[in-house]
C-alpha positions as CSV (number, residue, x, y, z in Angstrom):
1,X,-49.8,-1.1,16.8
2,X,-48.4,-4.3,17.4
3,X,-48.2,-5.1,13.1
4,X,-46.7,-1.9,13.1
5,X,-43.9,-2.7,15.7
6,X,-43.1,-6.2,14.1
7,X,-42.7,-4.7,10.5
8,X,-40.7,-1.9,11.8
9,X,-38.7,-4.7,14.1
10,X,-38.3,-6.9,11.1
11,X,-37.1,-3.9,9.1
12,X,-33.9,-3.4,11.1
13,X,-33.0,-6.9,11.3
14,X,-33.3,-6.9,7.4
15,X,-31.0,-3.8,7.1
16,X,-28.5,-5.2,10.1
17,X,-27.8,-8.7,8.0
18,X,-27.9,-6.3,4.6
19,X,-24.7,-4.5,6.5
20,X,-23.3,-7.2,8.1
21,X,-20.7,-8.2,4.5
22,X,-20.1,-5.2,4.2
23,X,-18.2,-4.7,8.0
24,X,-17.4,-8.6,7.4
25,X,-14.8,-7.4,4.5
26,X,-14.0,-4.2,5.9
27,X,-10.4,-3.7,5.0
28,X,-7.4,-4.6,6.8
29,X,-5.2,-1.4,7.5
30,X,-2.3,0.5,9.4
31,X,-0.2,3.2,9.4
32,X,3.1,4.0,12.0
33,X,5.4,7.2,11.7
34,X,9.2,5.6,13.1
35,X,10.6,8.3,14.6
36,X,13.6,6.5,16.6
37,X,15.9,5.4,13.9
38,X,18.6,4.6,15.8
39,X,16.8,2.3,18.5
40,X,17.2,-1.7,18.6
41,X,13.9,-1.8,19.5
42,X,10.3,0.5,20.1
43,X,6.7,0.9,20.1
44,X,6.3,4.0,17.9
45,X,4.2,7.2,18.8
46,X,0.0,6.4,19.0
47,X,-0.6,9.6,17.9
48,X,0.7,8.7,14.6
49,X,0.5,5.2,14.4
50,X,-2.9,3.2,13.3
51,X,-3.6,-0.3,13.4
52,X,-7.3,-1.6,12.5
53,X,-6.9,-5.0,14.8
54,X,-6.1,-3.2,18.1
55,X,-2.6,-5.3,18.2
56,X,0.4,-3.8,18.3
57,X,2.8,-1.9,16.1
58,X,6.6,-2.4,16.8
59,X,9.6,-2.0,15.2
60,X,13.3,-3.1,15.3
61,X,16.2,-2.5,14.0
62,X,18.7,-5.4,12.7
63,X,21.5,-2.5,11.2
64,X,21.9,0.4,9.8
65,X,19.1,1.9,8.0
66,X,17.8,-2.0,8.1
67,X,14.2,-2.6,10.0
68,X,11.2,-4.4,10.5
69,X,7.6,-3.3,11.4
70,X,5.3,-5.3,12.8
71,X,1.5,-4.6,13.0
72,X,0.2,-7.4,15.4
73,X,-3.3,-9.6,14.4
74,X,-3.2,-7.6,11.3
75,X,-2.4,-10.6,8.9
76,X,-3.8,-12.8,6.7
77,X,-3.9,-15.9,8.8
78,X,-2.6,-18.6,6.3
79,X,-3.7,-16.2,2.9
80,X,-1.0,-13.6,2.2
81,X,-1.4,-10.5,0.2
82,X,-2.1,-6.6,0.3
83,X,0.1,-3.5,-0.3
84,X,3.0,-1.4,1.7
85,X,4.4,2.4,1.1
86,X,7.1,3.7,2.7
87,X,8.5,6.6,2.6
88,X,11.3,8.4,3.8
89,X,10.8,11.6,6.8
90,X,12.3,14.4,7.3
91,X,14.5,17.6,5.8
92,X,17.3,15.5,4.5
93,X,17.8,14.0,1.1
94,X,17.4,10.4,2.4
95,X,15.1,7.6,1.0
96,X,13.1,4.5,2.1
97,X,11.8,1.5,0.4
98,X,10.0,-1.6,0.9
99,X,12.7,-4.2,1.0
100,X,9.2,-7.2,1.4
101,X,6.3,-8.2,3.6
102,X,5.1,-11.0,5.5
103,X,1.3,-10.9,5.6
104,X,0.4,-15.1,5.5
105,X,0.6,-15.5,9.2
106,X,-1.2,-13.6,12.3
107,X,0.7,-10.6,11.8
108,X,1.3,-8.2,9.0
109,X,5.8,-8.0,8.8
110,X,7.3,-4.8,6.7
111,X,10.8,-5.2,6.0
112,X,12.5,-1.6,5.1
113,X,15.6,0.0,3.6
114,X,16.5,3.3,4.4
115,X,19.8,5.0,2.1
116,X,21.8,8.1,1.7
117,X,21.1,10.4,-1.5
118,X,24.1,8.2,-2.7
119,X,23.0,5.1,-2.0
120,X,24.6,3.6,1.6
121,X,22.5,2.4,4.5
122,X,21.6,5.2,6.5
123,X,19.6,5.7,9.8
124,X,16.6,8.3,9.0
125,X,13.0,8.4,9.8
126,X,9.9,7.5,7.9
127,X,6.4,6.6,7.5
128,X,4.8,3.2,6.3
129,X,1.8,2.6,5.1
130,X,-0.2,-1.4,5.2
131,X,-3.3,-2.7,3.5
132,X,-4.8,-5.9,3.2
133,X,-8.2,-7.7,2.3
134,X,-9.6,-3.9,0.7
135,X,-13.4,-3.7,0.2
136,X,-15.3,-1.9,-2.1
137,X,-16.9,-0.5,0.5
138,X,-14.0,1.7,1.4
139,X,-14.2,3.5,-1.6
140,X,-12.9,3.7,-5.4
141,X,-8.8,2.4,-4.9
142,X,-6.7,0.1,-6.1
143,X,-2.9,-1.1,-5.5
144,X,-0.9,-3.5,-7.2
145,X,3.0,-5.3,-6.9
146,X,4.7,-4.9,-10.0
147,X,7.1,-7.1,-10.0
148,X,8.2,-8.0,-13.2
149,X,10.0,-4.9,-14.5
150,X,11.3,-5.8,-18.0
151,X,8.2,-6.6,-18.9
152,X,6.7,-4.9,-21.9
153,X,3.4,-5.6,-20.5
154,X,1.8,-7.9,-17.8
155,X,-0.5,-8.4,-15.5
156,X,0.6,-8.1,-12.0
157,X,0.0,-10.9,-8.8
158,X,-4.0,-11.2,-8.3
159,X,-2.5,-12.0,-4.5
160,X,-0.7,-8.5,-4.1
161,X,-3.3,-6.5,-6.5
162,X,-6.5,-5.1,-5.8
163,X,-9.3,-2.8,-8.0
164,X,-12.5,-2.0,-6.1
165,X,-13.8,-1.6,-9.3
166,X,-13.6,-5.3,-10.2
167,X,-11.9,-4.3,-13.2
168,X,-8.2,-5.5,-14.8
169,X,-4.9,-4.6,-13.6
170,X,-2.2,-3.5,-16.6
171,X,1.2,-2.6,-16.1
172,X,3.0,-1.4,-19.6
173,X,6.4,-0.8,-19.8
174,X,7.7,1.6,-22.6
175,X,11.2,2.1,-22.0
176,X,13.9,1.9,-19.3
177,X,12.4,2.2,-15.7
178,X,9.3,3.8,-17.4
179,X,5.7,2.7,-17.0
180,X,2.0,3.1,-17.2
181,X,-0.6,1.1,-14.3
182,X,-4.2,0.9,-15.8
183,X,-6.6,0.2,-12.9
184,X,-9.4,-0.5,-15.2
185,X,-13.3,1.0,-14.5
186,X,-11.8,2.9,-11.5
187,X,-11.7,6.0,-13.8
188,X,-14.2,9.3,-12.5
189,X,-15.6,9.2,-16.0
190,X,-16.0,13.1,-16.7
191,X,-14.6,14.1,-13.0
192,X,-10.9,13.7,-12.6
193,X,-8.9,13.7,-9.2
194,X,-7.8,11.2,-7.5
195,X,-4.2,10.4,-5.5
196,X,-1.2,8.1,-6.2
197,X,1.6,6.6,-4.2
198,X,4.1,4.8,-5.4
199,X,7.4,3.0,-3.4
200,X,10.3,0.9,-4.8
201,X,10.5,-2.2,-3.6
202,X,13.5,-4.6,-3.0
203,X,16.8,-4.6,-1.2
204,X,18.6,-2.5,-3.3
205,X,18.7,1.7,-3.4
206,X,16.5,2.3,-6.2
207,X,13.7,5.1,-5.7
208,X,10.3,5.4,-7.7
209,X,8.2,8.4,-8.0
210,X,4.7,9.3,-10.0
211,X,5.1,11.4,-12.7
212,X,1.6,11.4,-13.7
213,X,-1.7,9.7,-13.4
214,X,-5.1,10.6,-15.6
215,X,-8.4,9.3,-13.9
216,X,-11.0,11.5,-15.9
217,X,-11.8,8.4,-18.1
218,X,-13.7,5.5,-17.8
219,X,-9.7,3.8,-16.0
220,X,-7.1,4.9,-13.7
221,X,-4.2,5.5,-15.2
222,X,-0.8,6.2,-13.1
223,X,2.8,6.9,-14.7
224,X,6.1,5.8,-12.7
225,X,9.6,6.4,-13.4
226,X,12.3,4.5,-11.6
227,X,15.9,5.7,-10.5
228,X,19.4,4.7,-9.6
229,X,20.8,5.9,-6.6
230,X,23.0,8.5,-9.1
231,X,19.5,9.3,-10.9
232,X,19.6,7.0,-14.0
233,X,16.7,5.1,-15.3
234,X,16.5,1.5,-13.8
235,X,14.1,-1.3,-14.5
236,X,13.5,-2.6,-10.4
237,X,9.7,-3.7,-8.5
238,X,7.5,-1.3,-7.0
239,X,4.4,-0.7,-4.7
240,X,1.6,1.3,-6.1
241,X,-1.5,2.6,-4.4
242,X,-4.6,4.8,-6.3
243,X,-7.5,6.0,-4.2
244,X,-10.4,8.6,-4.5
């Protein structure tokens, strides 16, 4: 009996420090739905707002259709990185981008853009979306910062890039604000699905959408098309995010 309870004591301490990397690089996360456009200043709804440290999520506005997030003890701590979507709310023809991000010091800072169908500042709701420090752990996903768009083909910042499969990151660009993200291994081999995101990024009133993505091979493969304000093709930076 007592051999029995040591082994069965020493068991669980085996699996607890077998379990303990994998809460260790748990991933940094948060979500907030800014519902008060036109307010200087609030702490959006906690029904629809998430942040993994417990800190706080505010936001303020510095002008019209200008604001800042900020998701408190979510950052990096002196090593900056992760990803950010944004996207515009509501039953208007508005849109929102990521304008940057802070992530290097305690907290994580989102700066957004919000626009008219034509392209002026405008006051309009959204949601946002932050990630930082992902883990394999938290399943098959993958984001990236492209930020070289004239490129015919790079590979974007290791600091604001992630693949949970270990695998490469490709961005390909085959013509005007037209191109192809490879998240290499992350694939579903003979089982396709999967879900993209994708968000312009910078201060001006470009837009980006997915136009396609193929995951039924051994990579993931998104599409993205970027637009003017007046719906041209434009070469400008993104945000992408791939999950299973």
């Amino acid at each position: 009996m007592i051999f029995r309870t040591f082994t069965v004591r020493c068991l669980f301490a085996i699996l607890a420090a077998l379990a303990l990397p994998t809460l260790a690089s748990a991933q940094k996360s948060g979500y907030v739905w800014a519902d008060n456009p036109a307010s200087a200043s609030y702490t959006p709804s906690t029904m629809y707002s998430f942040n993994s440290s417990g800190g706080a999520i505010n936001v303020t506005r510095s002008g019209v259709g200008a604001y800042a997030v900020r998701f408190g003890g979510i950052g990096g701590s002196g090593a900056a990185g992760g990803n950010v979507l944004v996207t515009a709310y509501g039953g208007g023809s508005e849109t929102c981008k990521v304008v940057n991000w802070n992530s290097g010091g305690a907290d994580f800072i989102v700066n957004v853009r919000c626009f008219t169908a034509v392209g002026s500042p405008a006051d309009t709701r959204y949601t946002a979306r932050v990630a930082l420090h992902n883990a394999a752990a938290s399943g098959k996903n993958g984001y990236a910062w492209a930020d070289n768009p004239a490129s015919a083909a790079y590979t974007p910042s290791a600091i604001y890039s992630f693949n949970s499969s270990g695998g490469a990151i490709a961005i390909n660009r085959s013509g005007v604000g037209t191109y192809a993200v490879k998240f290499s291994g992350l694939g579903g081999g003979p089982s396709a699905g999967g879900n993209v995101q994708v968000t312009a990024y910078g201060g001006g009133s470009e837009t980006c959408k997915v136009v396609s993505w193929g995951s039924g091979g051994p990579d993931f493969v998104a599409n993205v098309r970027c637009f003017t304000s007046s719906g041209g093709l434009v070469d400008t930076r993104y945000s992408i995010n791939v999950l299973w």
